[in-house]
N, C-alpha and C positions, 0 to 999 in steps of 0.2 A: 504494500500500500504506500502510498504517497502520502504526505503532511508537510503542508504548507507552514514555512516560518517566516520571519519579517526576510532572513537573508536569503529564501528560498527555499525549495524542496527539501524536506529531506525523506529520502527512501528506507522502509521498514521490511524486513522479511519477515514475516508468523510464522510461527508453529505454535499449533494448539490443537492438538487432535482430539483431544475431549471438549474442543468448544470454552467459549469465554465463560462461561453458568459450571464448569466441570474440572478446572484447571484448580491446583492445588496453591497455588503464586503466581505471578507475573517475574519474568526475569528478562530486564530489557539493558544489553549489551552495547559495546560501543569500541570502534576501534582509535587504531593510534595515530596522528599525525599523517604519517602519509603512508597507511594501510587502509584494509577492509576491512569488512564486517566475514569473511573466509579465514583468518590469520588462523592458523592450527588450535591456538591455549583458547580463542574462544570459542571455535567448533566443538572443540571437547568439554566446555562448560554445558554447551549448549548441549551436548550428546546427555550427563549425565542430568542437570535439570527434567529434558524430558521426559528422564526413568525416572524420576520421582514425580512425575504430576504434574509436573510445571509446564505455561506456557511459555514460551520463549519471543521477545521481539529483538532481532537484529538491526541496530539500526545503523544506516550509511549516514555522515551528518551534512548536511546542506553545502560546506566546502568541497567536500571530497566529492560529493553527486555533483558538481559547477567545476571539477578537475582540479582545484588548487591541492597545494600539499602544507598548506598554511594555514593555521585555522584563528588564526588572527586575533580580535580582542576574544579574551577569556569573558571578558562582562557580557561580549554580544553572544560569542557563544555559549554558554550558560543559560540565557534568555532562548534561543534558541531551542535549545536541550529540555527546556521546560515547558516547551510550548509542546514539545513532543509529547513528553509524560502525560500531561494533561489530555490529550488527545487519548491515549493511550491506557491512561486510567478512566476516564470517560470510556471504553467502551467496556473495560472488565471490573467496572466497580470497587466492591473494597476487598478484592483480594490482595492479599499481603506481597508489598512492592520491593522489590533487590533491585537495583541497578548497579552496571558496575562496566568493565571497561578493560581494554591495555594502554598503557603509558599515559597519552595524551587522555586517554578517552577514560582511565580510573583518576585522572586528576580531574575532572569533568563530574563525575558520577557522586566524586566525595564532596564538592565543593556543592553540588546543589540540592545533595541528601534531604538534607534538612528542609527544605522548601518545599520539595517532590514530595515529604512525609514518609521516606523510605524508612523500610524494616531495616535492609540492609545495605552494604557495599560491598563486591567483588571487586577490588583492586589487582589486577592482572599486572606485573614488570613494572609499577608505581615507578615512576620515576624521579629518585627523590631529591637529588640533584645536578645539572649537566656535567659532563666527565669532566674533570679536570677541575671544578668548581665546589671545594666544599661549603663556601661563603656561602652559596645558594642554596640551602635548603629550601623545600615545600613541605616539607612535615609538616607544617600549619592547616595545607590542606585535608591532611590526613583528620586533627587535630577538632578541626573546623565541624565535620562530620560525625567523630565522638561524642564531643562536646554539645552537640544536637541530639545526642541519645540514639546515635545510628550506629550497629556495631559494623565492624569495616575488618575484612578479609584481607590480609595484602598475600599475595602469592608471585614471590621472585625467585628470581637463581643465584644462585652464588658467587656466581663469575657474573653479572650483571657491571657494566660499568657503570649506571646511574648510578647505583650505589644497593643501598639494603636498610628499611624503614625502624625505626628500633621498634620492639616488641611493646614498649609501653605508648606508643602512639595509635594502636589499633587494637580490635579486641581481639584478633590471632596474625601472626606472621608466620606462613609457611616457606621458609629456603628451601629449594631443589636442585639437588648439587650436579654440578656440572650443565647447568641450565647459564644462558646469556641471556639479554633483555629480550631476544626472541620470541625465548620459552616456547622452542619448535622442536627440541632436542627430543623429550616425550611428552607427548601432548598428553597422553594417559596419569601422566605423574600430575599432573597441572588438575585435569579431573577428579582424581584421586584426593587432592587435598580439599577441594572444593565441595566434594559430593558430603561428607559428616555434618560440614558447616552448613548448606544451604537446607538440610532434611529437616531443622530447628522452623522453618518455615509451612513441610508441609502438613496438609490437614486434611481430614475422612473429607471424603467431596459424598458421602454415601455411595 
């Protein structure tokens, strides 16, 4: 589906095979900078949500569907991202909302947590600050979404150059060793950390 934002389209793929009335959560995704919504660590989210009930929205965000690889002010995209949700929780009511992301796109997910009313955050390769850059932390983003009463998932690798979120910034940090900010190495491992934490979410649909 398509949803129009103030900077344009952005493109959503569903999965929901029990229907919006039948879905155990909503778990709407988000990729990095200048990827997609196909990147391996979120297929594999997506793979185990849908064994537990969940519906799934992929979403492509209005830069990446317009070809840029820049996704420009964080304020408009934000705004952006929220105009999705809304759209998006408007059609599957009040079932229990994750969103979550890689890189660019779990710096995204945490910052607007709180506003969306999320249950949760997947933070997929959080990128906590640019190589070479420890002055630069974003932790605050992490921080921001806590502090909002959202608990936040971060799942990195160990070799990650952004770096590696401390454990007291989020309610769990999974490292997966020998994992880069790709986190392509096993996508299965990336699943695997994700699938305990996201199950706190599902519930009898009868």
């Amino acid at each position: 589906m398509e949803i129009v934002t103030a900077r344009g389209p952005a493109e959503v793929t569903l999965d929901d095979p029990r229907g919006a009335g039948g879905a155990a959560f909503l778990l709407v995704l988000t990729h990095g900078s200048n990827g997609g919504v196909d990147a391996p660590d979120l297929l594999a989210v997506r793979e185990v949500a849908l064994g537990l009930g969940g519906a799934v929205a992929r979403v492509l965000q209005p830069f990446r569907a317009a070809g840029r690889r820049a996704p420009g002010s964080a304020v408009r995209q934000d705004e952006d991202w929220q105009q999705v949700i809304k759209v998006l929780r408007d059609r599957y009511g009040d079932l229990p909302l994750v969103q979550g992301g890689r890189s660019n796109g779990a710096r995204v997910a945490c910052r607007t947590a709180g506003a969306a009313g999320a249950a949760g955050v997947v933070a997929l390769a959080f990128p906590l600050r640019p190589p070479g850059r420890p002055d630069r932390s974003r932790a605050g983003e992490l921080r921001e979404a806590r502090d909002a009463g959202v608990e936040v998932l971060v799942v990195n690798g160990d070799r990650d150059p952004f770096g590696i979120p401390d454990p007291a910034d989020a309610a769990e940090v999974a490292v997966l060793p020998g994992e880069r900010h790709e986190l392509a190495k096993n996508p299965a491992a990336v699943g695997a950390a994700v699938g305990p934490w996201l199950r706190r979410w599902t519930r009898s649909t009868g």
